[in-house]
C-alpha positions in Angstrom: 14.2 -0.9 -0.3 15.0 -0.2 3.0 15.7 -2.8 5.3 13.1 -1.5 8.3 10.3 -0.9 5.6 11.3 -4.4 3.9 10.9 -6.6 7.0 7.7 -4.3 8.0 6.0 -4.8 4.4 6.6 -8.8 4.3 5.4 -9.2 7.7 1.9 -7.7 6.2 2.1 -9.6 3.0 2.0 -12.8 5.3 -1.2 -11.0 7.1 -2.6 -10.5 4.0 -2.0 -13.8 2.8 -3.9 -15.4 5.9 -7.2 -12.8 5.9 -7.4 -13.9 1.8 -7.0 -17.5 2.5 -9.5 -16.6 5.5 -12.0 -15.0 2.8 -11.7 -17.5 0.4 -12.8 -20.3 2.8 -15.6 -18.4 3.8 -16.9 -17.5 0.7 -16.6 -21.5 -0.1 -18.2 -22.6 2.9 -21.2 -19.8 1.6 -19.8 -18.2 5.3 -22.6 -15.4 6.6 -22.6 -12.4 4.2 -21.6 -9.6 6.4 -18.8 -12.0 8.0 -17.6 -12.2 4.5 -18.1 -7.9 4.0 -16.0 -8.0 7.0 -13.0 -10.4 6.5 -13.1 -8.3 3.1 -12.8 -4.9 4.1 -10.3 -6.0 6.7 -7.9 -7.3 3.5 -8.4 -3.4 2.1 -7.5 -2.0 5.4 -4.4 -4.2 5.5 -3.4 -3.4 1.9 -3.7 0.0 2.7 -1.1 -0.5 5.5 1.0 -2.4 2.7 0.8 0.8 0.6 1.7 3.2 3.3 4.5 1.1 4.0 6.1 1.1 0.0 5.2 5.2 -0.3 7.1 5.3 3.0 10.2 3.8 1.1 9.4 5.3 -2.0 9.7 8.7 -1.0 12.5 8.3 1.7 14.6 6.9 -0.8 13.8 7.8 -4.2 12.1 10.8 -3.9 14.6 12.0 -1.2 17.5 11.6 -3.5 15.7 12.9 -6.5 15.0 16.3 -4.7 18.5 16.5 -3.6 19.9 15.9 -7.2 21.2 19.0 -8.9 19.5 17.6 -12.3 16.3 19.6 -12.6 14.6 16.8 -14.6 15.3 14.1 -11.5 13.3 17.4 -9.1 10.5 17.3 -11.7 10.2 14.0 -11.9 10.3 13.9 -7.8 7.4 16.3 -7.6 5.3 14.7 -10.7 5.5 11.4 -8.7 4.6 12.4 -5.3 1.6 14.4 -6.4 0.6 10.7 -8.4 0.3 9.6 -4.9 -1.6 12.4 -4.1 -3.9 11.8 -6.5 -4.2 8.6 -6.7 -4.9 8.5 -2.6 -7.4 11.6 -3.4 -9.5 9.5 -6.1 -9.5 6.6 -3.4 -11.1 8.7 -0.9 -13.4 9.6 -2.9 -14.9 6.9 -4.0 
């Protein structure tokens, strides 16, 4: 993993660990509903950060090097993965 996207992707692990700690005390203390909606959809938006950050590494390391191998099977496997992502991101927004 690269170092940059390493220090960037703990640093919102430690976010996320506070908003879910944050959730779960509201949701003990029976907090106000759409306080609770709120605190939730703020832990999706911050794993969504997360995930940006790792498909960020994953294609500037992995990918990258796959594309650039002279091994057709590695280029394949390159493009089967990042149109995964895309799917996977498309069937997300969809919802």
């Amino acid at each position: 993993m690269r170092e940059d996207i390493k220090k960037r992707a703990m640093h919102r692990v430690k976010i996320l660990e506070g908003q879910i700690k944050g959730l779960e005390k509201m949701i003990e203390q029976e907090g106000y509903c759409m306080d609770i909606i709120t605190q939730s959809l703020a832990v999706q938006k911050s794993l969504g950060s997360l995930n940006k950050l790792l498909v960020e590494n994953h294609l500037t390391t992995h990918v990258s090097h796959m594309m650039h191998s002279k091994d057709k099977k590695e280029n394949d496997q390159a493009i089967e993965e990042m149109l995964k992502i895309f799917e996977i991101t498309q069937n997300r927004q969809s919802k």
